[in-house]
SESE-685923 format. One record per residue (C-alpha): x, y, z; residue number from 1; chain. Coordinates in steps of 0.05 Angstrom, whole numbers, plus 5000, padded with zeros to 4 digits. Layout:
<pts>
PT     X     Y     Z    n  chain
PT     X     Y     Z  NUM      A
...
</pts>
This chain:
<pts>
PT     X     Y     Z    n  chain
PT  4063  8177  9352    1      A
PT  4038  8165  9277    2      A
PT  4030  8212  9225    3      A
PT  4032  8215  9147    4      A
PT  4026  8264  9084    5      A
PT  4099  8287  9097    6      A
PT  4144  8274  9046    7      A
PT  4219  8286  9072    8      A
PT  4256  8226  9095    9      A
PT  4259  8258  9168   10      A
PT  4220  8300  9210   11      A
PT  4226  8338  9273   12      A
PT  4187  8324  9342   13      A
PT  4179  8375  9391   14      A
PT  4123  8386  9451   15      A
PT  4107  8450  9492   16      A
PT  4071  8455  9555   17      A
PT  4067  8539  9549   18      A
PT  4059  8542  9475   19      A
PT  4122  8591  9476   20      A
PT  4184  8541  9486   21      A
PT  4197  8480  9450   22      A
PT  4226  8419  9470   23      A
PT  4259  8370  9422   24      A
PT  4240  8298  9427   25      A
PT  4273  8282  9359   26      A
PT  4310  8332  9302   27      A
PT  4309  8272  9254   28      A
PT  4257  8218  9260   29      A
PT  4258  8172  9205   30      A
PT  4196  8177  9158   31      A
PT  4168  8122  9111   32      A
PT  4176  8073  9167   33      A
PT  4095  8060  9164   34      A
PT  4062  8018  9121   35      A
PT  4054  8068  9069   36      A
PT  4103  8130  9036   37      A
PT  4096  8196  9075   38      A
PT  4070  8153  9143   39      A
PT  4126  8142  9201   40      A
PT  4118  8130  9274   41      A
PT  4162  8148  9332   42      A
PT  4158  8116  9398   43      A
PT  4173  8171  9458   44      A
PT  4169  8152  9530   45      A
PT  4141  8213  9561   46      A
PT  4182  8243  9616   47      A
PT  4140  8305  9633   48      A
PT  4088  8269  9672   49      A
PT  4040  8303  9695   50      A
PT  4031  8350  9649   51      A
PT  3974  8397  9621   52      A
PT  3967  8425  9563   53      A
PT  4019  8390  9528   54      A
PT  4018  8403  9449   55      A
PT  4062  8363  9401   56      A
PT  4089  8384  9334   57      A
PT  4116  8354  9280   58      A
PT  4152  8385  9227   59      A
PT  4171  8368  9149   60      A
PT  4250  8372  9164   61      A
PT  4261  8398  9081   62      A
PT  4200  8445  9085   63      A
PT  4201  8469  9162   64      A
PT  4137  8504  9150   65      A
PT  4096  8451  9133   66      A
PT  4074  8426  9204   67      A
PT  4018  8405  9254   68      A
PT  4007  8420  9323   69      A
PT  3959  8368  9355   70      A
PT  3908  8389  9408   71      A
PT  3920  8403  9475   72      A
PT  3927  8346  9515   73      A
PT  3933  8330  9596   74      A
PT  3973  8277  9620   75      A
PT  3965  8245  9678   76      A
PT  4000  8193  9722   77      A
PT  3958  8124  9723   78      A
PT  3976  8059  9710   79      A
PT  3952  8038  9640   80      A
PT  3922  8108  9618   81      A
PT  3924  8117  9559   82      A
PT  3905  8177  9504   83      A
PT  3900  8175  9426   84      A
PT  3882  8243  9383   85      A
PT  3870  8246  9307   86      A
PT  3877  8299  9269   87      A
PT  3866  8293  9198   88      A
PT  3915  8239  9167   89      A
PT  3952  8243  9232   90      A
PT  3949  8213  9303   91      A
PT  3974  8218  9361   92      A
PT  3970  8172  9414   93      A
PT  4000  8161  9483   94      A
PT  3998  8104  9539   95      A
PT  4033  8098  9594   96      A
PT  4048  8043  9646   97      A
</pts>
């Protein structure tokens, strides 16, 4: 996952499959680990497979307001799928083999 235009130094990573209940992938992912300040990455080996409907957030860890949910997305077991969203200045992407 890649995003950027958040300014903490960490930032929280949760998905939902029911848009109710959160899961935590990460509380504190580092931030500025891109090529630029305010861009980080985070690589997450997706253990929900398959899934549908699966919507990621991620969240400014100093101002927990400031987030972004990405799309709904299916996942689905193949070898070498693979899945990439952008949203704005962020981007999501998936592959899985």
């Amino acid at each position: 996952m890649k995003w950027s235009d958040i300014l903490s130094t960490t930032v929280k990573i949760e998905y939902t499959i029911n848009e109710i209940d959160y899961t935590v992938i990460s509380l504190s992912a580092t931030n500025h680990n891109g090529p630029e300040f305010g861009q980080g990455y985070y690589n997450w080996a997706i253990d929900v497979l398959p899934v549908e409907n699966l919507i990621v957030r991620i969240s400014d860890n100093e101002y927990p307001d400031m987030y972004v949910d990405f799309d709904p997305v299916n996942i689905v077991e193949r070898p070498e799928y693979s899945f990439s969203y952008n949203k704005s200045s962020f981007r999501l992407g998936f592959r899985i083999v």
